[in-house]
C-alpha positions as CSV (number, residue, x, y, z in Angstrom):
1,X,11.2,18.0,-10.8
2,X,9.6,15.3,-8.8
3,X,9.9,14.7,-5.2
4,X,13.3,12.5,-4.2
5,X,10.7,11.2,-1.3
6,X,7.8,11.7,1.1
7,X,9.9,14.0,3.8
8,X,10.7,16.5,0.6
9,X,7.0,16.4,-0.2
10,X,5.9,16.9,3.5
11,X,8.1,20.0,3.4
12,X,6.7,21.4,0.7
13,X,3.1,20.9,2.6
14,X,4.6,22.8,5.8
15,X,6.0,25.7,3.6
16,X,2.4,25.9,2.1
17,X,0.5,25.7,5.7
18,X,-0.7,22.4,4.9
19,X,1.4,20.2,7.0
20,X,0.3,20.2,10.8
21,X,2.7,18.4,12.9
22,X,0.6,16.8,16.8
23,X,3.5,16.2,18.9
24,X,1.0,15.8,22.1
25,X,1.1,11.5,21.7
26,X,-2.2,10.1,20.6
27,X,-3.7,7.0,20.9
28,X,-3.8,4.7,17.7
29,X,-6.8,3.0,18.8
30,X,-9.4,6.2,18.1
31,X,-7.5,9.6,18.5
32,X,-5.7,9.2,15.2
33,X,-9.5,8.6,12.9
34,X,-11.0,10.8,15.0
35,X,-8.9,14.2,14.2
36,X,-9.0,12.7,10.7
37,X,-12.5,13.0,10.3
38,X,-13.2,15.8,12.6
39,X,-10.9,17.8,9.6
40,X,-12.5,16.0,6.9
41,X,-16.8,16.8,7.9
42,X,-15.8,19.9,10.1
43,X,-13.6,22.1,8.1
44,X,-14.4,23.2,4.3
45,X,-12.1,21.8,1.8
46,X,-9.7,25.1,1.3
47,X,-8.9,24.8,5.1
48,X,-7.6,21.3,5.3
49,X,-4.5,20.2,6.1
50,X,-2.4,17.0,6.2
51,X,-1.5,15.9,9.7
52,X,1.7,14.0,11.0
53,X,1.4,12.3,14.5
54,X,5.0,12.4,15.9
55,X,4.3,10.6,18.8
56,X,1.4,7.5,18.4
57,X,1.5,6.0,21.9
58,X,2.9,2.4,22.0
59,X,4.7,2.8,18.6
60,X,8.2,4.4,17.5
61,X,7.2,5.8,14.0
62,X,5.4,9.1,13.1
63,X,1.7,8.6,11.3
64,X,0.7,10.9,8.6
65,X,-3.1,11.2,7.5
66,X,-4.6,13.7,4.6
67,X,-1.6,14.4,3.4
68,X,-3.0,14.0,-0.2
69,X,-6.6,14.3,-0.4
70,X,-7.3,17.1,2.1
71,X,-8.3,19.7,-0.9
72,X,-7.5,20.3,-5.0
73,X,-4.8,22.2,-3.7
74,X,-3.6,19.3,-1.6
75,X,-3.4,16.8,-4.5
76,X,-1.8,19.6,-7.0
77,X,0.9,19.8,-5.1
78,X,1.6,16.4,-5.1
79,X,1.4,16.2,-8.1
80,X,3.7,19.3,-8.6
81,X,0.9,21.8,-10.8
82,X,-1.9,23.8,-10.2
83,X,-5.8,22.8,-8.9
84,X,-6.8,23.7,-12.6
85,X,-4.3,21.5,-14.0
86,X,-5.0,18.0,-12.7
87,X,-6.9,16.5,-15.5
88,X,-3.9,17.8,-17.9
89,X,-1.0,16.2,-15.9
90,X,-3.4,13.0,-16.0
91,X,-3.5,13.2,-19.4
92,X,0.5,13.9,-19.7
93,X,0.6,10.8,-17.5
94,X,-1.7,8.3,-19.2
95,X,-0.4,9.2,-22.5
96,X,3.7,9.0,-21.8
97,X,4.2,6.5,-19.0
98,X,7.5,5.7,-17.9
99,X,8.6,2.4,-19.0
100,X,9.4,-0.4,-16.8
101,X,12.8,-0.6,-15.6
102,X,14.6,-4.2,-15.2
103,X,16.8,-4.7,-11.5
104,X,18.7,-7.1,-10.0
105,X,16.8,-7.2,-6.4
């Protein structure tokens, strides 16, 4: 079953200990890039994790950053399989594609 929307996915990252929520506020302007690619050169790829700024100073609305392509494991889940599975649901994808779907607005 696919997610109904980004907050059910971002649960499914905190259940797995892949979700790290920085409620200390950051600054847009170099904190938010530089966590991001601290994780990204610093850690190895089974010890990433998605993070979700709650507090970006000077703005009202959470940022999230490698919250998809932290690690193979990261990517599975968003695309609801297994690390060894990827290619496979690609396929699945490329070769049944959801038709388009006409709407008013």
């Amino acid at each position: 079953m696919a997610y109904r929307d980004i907050r059910d996915y971002l649960g499914t990252l905190e259940a797995k200990g892949k979700l790290k929520r920085i409620q200390k506020g950051v600054d847009h302007t170099w904190e938010l890039a530089c966590l991001a690619r601290w994780m990204f050169q610093a850690m190895p790829e089974g010890a990433r994790f998605g993070m979700l700024f709650e507090q970006v100073n000077g703005f009202n609305i959470p940022v999230m950053t490698g919250i998809l392509g932290t690690s193979r494991e990261t990517y599975a889940l968003a695309l609801e399989t297994e690390s060894d599975q990827i290619n496979d649901k690609w396929m699945q994808a490329l070769l049944h594609p959801v038709p388009p779907r006409l709407v008013k607005a």
